[in-house]
N, C-alpha and C positions, 0 to 999 in steps of 0.2 A: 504494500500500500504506500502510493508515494505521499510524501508531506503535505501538497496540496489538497489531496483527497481529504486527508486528518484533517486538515483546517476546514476543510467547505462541510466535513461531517459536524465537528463541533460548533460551527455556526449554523446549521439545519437544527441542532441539537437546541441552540438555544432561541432558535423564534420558533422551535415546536413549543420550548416551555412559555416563552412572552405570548407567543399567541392560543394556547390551548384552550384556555377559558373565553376567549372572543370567538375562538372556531365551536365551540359547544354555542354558545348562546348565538352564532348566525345559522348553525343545522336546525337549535329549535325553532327561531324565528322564520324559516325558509319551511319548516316542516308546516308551521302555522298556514303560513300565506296560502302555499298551494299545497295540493294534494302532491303524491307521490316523494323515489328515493329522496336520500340527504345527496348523495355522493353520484356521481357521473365518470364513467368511465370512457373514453373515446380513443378509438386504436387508432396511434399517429407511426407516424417512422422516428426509430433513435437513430444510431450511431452506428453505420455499416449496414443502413436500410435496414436495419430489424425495427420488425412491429413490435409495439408495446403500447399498452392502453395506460393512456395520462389522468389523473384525476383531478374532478374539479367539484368545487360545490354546483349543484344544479340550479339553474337559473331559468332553465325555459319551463314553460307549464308542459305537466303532463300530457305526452304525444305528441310534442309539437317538437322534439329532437328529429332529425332525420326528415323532417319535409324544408320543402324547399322556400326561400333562396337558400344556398349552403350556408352564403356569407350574412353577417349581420350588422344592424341600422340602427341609429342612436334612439329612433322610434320605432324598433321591433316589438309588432302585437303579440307575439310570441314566448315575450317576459313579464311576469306581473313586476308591479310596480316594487317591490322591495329587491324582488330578483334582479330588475333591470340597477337599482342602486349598488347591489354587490355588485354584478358585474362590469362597471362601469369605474370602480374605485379597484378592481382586480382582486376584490376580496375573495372571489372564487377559483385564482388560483393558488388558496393555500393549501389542501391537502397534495398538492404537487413537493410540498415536502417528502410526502414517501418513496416518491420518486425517486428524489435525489439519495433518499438515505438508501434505495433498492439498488441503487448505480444507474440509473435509466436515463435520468438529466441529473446536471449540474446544474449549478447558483444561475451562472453567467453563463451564454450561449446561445445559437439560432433558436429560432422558437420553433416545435416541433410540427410538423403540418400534418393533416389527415392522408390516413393512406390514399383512399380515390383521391383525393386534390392531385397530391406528387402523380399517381396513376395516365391521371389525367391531361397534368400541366406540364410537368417536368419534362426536359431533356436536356440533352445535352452536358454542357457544364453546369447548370443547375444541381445536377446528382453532387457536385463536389460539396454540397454544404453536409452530405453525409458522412465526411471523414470527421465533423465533429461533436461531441457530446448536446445533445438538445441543453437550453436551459427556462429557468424557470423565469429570467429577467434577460432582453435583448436589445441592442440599442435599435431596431427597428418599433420596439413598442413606442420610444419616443418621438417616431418620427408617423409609422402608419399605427394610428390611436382607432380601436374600432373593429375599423374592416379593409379587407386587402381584395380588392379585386384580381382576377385571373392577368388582365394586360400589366400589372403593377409587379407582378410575382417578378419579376426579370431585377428590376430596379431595388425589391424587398433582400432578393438573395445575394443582389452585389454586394449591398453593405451588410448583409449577418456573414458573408464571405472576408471581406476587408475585416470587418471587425473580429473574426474569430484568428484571422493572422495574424493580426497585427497587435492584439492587444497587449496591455502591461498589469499588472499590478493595482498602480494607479489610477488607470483607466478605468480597472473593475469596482474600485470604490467611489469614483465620482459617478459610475454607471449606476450602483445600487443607490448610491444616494439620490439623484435624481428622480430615477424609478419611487424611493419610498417619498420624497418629495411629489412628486404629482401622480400620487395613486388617485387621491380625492378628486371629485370633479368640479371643484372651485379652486384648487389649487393648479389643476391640469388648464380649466380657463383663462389664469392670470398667467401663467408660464408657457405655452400654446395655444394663443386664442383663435389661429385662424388658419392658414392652409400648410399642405403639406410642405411645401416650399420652402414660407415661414420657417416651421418644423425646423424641417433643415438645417436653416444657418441659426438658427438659438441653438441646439444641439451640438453643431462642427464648431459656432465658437466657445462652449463651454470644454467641448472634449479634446480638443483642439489645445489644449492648456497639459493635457498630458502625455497625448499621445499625437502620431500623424493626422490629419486632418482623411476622414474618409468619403468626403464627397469632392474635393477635388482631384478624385483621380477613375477614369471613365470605366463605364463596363467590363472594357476590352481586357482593361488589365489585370480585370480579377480570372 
């Protein structure tokens, strides 16, 4: 087990204990609102294209996973109203801790995508985002907040490709920080109020401060 591993295990260890009584009291409160599970499983691709189902707290009403659009909308009818608050503040990716404590994902890393999606979209050099560990936090959540469309996926995979080379140390902690800074969606409004673009250059020049700058450099070269 390398040293790294030990570190990201003892930090999964300790926002299992900070967060364990907020994750109890959002399963009852999510049991309340709607009917059906606490917990959602969804089989995405890790690390060497193996499958493995990610968990999350469930958000959408019962039967309404698995219909369509795939993708989802800041006013999807398909979430009640407390669901749609978790997962808008990313409080339903916490039990993705087990993940990481199973070896599946890491802290930091590309964000894991559904199998039919890659099935479907992927080719090419796109496959290369599988030489690295899924993670639980990606600098694409700070740029595409929401929802990623199919033409976008190109643009999505350059930078969690850039980003999984190129990273530092330092870069992982201005990335977690950020991430826990605009989980909320008032803080996510003050800090990215408007387009992806925007996005962009607030993120290249915060991260930009630790590491190489990864939007000024084109598709090609990933």
């Amino acid at each position: 087990m390398t040293v790294s591993r030990v570190l990201e295990l003892l930090a999964v260890f300790f926002l299992f204990v900070v967060f364990f009584v907020p994750f109890i009291m959002l399963a009852v409160l999510l049991k309340i609102d709607s009917a059906g599970p606490i917990l959602f499983a969804d089989l995405r691709y890790g690390k060497g294209k193996r499958p493995f189902y990610m968990y999350k707290l469930r958000s959408m009403k019962r039967g309404e996973d698995g219909t369509t659009p795939y993708h989802t909308t800041d006013r999807d009818s398909r979430f009640s109203r407390f669901a749609h608050f978790v997962r808008s503040t990313g409080l339903d990716e916490l039990p993705q801790i087990f993940n990481v404590m199973k070896g599946e994902m890491a802290l930091i890393g590309p964000r894991p995508e559904r199998v039919f999606v890659v099935d479907k979209y992927y080719s090419g050099w796109m496959d290369d985002v599988f030489e690295f560990t899924p993670g639980i936090c990606g600098v694409t959540q700070l740029v595409f907040r929401g929802m990623v469309f199919p033409d976008e996926f190109p643009d999505k995979l350059a930078l969690e490709l850039w980003y999984a080379r190129n990273r530092t140390f330092l870069s992982d902690v201005a990335l977690l920080c950020y991430t826990v800074v605009t989980t909320t969606s008032f803080s996510w409004r003050f800090y990215f109020p408007s387009s992806q673009r925007e996005n962009i250059e607030i993120v290249d020049k915060k991260l930009s401060l630790f590491t190489r700058s990864p939007f000024r450099k084109s598709r090609r070269a990933v």
